[in-house]
N, C-alpha and C positions, 0 to 999 in steps of 0.2 A: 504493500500500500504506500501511494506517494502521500510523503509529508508535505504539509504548507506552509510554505515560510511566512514566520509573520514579521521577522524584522531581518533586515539585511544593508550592510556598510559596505562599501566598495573605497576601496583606494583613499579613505580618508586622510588627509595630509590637516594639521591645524597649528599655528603658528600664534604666538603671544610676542607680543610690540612694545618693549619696557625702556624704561632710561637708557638699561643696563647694553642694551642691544635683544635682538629674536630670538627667541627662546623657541626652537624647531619640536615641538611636541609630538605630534603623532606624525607618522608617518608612513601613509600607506597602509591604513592599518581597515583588514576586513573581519568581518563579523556577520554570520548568522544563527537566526535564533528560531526555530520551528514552532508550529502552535505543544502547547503540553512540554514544551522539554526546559529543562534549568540549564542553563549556560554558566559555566564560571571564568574568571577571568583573573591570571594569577599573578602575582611577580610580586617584585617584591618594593618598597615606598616611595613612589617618586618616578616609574615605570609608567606613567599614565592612562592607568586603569579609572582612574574617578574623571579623569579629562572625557574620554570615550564616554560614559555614563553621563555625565552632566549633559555632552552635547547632544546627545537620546534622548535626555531630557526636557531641552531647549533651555536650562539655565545655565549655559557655559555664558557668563560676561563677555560681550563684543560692545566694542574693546576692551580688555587688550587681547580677547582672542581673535582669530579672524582663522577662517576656513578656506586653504589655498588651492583644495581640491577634493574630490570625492561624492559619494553620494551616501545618502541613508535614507530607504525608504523603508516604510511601516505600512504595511500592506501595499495597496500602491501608489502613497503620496510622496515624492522625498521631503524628508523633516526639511532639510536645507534650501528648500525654493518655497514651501507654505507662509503664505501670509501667517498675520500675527491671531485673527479670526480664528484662523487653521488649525494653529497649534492649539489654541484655546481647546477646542474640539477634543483634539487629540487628546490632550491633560486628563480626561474624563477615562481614559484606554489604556493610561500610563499611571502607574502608581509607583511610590517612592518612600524608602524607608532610609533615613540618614545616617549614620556613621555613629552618632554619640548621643545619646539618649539624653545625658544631662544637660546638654545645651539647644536642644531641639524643640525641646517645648518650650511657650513662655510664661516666666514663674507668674506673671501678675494673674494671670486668669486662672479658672477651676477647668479641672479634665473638662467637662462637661460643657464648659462654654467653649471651648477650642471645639471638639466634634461636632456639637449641633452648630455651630456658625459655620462650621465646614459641610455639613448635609446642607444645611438651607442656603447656602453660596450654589450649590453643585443643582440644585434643586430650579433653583432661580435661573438658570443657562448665564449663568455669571453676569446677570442683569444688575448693576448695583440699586437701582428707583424698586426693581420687583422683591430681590433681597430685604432690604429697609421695611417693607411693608409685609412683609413676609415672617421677617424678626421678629416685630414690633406685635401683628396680631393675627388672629385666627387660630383652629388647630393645628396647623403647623407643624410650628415650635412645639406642640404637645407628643406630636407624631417624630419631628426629630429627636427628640428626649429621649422616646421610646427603643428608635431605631437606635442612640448613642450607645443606650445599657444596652442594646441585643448587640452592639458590635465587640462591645468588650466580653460579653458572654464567651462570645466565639473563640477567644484569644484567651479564653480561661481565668478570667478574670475573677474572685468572688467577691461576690456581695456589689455586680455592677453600681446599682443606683448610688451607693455609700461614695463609691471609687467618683462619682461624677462632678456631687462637690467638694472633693480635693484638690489640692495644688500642687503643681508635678515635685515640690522642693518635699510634702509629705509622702511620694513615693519614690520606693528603689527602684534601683536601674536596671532589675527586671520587668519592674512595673512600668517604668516608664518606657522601654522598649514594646512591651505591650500594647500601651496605647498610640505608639507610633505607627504599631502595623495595624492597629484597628483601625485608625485614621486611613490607611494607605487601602484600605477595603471596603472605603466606602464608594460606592460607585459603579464597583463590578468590574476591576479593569480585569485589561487582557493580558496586559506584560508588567509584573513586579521585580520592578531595580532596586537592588536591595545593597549600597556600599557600606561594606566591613559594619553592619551591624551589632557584632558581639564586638569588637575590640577594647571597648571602653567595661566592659561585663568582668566579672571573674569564673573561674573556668566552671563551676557545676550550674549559673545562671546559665553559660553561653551555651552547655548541653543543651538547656530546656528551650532555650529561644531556637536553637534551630531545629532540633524535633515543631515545635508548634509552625516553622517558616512552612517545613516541610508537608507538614499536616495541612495549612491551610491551602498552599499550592495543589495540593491533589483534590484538597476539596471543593476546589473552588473553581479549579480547573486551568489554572494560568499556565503562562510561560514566565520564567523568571530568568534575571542577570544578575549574578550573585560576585560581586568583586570580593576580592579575600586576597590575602598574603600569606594563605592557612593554606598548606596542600592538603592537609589532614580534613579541615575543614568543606574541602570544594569532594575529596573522596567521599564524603556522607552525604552531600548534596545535589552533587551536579551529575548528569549526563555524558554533556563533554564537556572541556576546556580550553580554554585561551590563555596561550602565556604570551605574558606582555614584557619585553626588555625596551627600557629605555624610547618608549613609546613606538614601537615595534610589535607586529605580533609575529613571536621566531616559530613558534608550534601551535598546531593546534589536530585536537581527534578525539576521541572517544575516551572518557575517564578509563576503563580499566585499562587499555592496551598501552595510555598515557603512562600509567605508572607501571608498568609490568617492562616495557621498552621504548623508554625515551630515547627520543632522536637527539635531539640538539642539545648539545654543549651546556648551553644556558639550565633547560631542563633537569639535566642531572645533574649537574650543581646543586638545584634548589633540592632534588631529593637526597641529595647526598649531606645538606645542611641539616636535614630532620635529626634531631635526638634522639637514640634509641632505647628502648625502655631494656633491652637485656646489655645494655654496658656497651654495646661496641662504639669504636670511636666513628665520629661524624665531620664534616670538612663544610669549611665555610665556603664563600667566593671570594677568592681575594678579591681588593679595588672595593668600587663604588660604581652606580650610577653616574653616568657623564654629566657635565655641565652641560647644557641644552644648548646655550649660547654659542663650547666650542666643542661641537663633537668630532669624535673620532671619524676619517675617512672611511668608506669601505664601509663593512660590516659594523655594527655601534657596540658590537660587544667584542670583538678583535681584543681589543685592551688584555680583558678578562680572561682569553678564552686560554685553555690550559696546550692546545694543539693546533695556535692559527697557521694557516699558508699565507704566503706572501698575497695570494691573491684576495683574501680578507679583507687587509688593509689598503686592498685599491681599487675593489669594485664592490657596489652593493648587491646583496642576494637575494633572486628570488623565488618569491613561496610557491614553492612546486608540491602538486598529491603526489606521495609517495608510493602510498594504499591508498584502498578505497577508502574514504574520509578522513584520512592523515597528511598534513600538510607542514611541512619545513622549509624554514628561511636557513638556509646553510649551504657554503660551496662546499663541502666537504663530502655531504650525500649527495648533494645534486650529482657531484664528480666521479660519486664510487667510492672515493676513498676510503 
């Protein structure tokens, strides 16, 4: 049975315009996302994994970003040629769950007034005259309430209605990741961008939060992009994967054949930095991610890479299928070597 794509990047190239000079971010970097499947997308901080996401998004800031090439469409619009109308639309198909739970919500208001001002916004077709009058009277507001506590129900909340007039400063930062994905479920979307949700978490919270990601993705039936610097993480999760170097994507295939035979250099690095629980020793990446401003010629991981050829460092690589849905940026396999 053919699958249906429901999101797809082509050759995205995106560049930032600072005092400093251009910060060359992505590059060339493609992505598909099928209806029902979790996509992850890995590497490691500063790899421009949340760049790729925002601009999914449509809140990447322009300027200082600016899009010097490529295309993304979602189903069959591209985000990057839609009016601003357009995207509005879309926002209702796209849901988003942020990074850090404690700084996402805003302490002044109760759980409760954040959600239902977010149903009756979504309600209103982002009308502000029909919103205001919509807030102010009628049942409504009676029926957003209702709908707030059944969102939190969902995400396992107890004792919703309690949870509504609180304020995010009286709950923890599992709680308050809860209510973030309740929020991102209002609407019914079709695709849930989810960047490094647990990181701010501690590890038996970050268990629970993504069993529940997972739980409501199959229940609800979406497609998800799940950014993570967790390989661990994206193996409980994802389908397949996208590793990102240096705003690059060098690999990408199916989670299990991912970790069972990584292609690229980069790849096995990061699995080879994982800590092992029976003692044996583990190996970092030497270096760093490059400054953006002056990157390396050739290949952008050259620098790093423990086996470059001369030809690395003079021509850039391209992502060629290897297998059937496996895909490497590397002269190395392209060559045989």
């Amino acid at each position: 049975m053919k699958k249906t794509v429901l999101l797809k990047a082509r050759e995205v190239t995106v560049h930032f315009d600072t005092i400093d000079g251009t910060l060359k971010v992505l590059n060339r970097a493609n992505l598909d996302i099928y209806e029902g499947e979790v996509i992850g997308i890995v590497g490691e901080t500063g790899s421009g994994k949340s760049v790729m996401a925002k601009l999914i998004l449509g809140i990447l800031p322009m300027p200082p970003a600016r899009v010097v090439s490529g295309q993304v469409f979602f189903r069959d619009g591209d985000l990057l040629k839609m009016s601003p109308k357009e995207r509005q639309v879309l926002k209702e198909k796209v849901a988003y769950i942020p990074q850090d739970p404690m700084t996402s919500l805003n302490p002044l208001f109760p759980v409760g007034s954040m959600l239902i001002d977010a149903i009756i916004w979504k309600r209103s077709n982002r009308s502000l005259g029909r919103y205001l009058i919509t807030r102010r009277f009628g049942p409504s507001r009676r029926e957003a309430a209702e709908q707030a506590a059944g969102l939190l129900d969902k995400v396992h909340i107890a004792d919703p209605q309690d949870i509504l007039y609180r304020y995010p400063v009286q709950l923890s930062g599992g709680m308050r990741q809860r209510v973030l994905l309740a929020m991102a479920l209002i609407g019914k979307p079709e695709l849930l961008v989810a960047d490094e949700p647990t990181t701010a978490l501690d590890v038996t919270i970050q268990k629970r939060i993504l069993q529940l990601i997972q739980e409501k993705v199959r229940e609800e039936k979406l497609s998800s992009l799940y950014i993570t610097h967790d390989l661990g993480v994206a193996r409980s999760l994802c389908d397949r994967i996208y590793v990102m170097y240096a705003g690059t994507v060098v690999e990408s295939g199916p989670m299990g054949a991912m970790l069972e035979k990584p292609l690229h250099p980069y790849t096995v690095g990061l699995l080879q930095s994982i800590p092992k629980l029976t003692g044996e020793p583990f190996d970092g990446i030497p270096g760093q991610v490059p400054d953006y401003i002056h990157l390396p010629s050739g290949c952008r991981f050259h620098p790093r890479c423990g086996e470059p050829t001369r030809r690395c460092a003079m021509e850039e690589p391209e992502i060629l299928e290897v297998e059937p849905g496996r895909f490497v940026s590397c002269h190395r396999i392209s060559s045989g070597i």
